[in-house]
C-alpha positions in Angstrom: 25.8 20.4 -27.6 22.6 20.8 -26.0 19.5 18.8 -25.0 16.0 19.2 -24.0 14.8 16.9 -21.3 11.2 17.4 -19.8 11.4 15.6 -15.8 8.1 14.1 -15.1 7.2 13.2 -11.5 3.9 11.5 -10.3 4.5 9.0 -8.3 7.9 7.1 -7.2 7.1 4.8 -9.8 5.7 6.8 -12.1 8.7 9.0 -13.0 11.7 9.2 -15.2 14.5 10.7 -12.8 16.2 7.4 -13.9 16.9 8.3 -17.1 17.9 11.9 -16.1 20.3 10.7 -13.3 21.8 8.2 -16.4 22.5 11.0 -18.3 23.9 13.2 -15.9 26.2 10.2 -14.9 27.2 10.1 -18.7 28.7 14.2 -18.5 25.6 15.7 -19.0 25.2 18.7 -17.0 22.3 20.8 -16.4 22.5 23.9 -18.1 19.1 25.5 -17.0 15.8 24.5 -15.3 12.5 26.0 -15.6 9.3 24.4 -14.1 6.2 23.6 -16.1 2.4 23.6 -15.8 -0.5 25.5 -14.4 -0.4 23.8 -10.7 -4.0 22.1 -11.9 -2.6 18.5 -12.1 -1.1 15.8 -9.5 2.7 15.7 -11.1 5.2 18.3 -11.4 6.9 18.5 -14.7 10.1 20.6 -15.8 11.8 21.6 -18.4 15.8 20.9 -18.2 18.8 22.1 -20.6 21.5 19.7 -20.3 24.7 20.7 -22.0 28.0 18.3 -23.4 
């Protein structure tokens, strides 16, 4: 099984690494990683696969 998961990052506080770092510790593994965007804003974003 697969799943789609976009990381956002803006600030420290303003990201959702937590909920990627939850999945990961419940067997998720990362199956591929692309980033995302044009460069024009402040946050990164990026597209992860994880895989079950």
């Amino acid at each position: 099984m697969q799943k789609a998961f976009i990381v956002y990052f803006w600030t420290e506080k303003r990201n959702n690494l937590d909920e990627l770092n939850q999945l990961l510790s419940e067997g998720w593994k990362v199956h591929s990683q692309k980033p995302m965007g044009t460069g024009e804003s402040a946050g990164a974003y990026s597209l992860v696969i994880l895989e079950k």
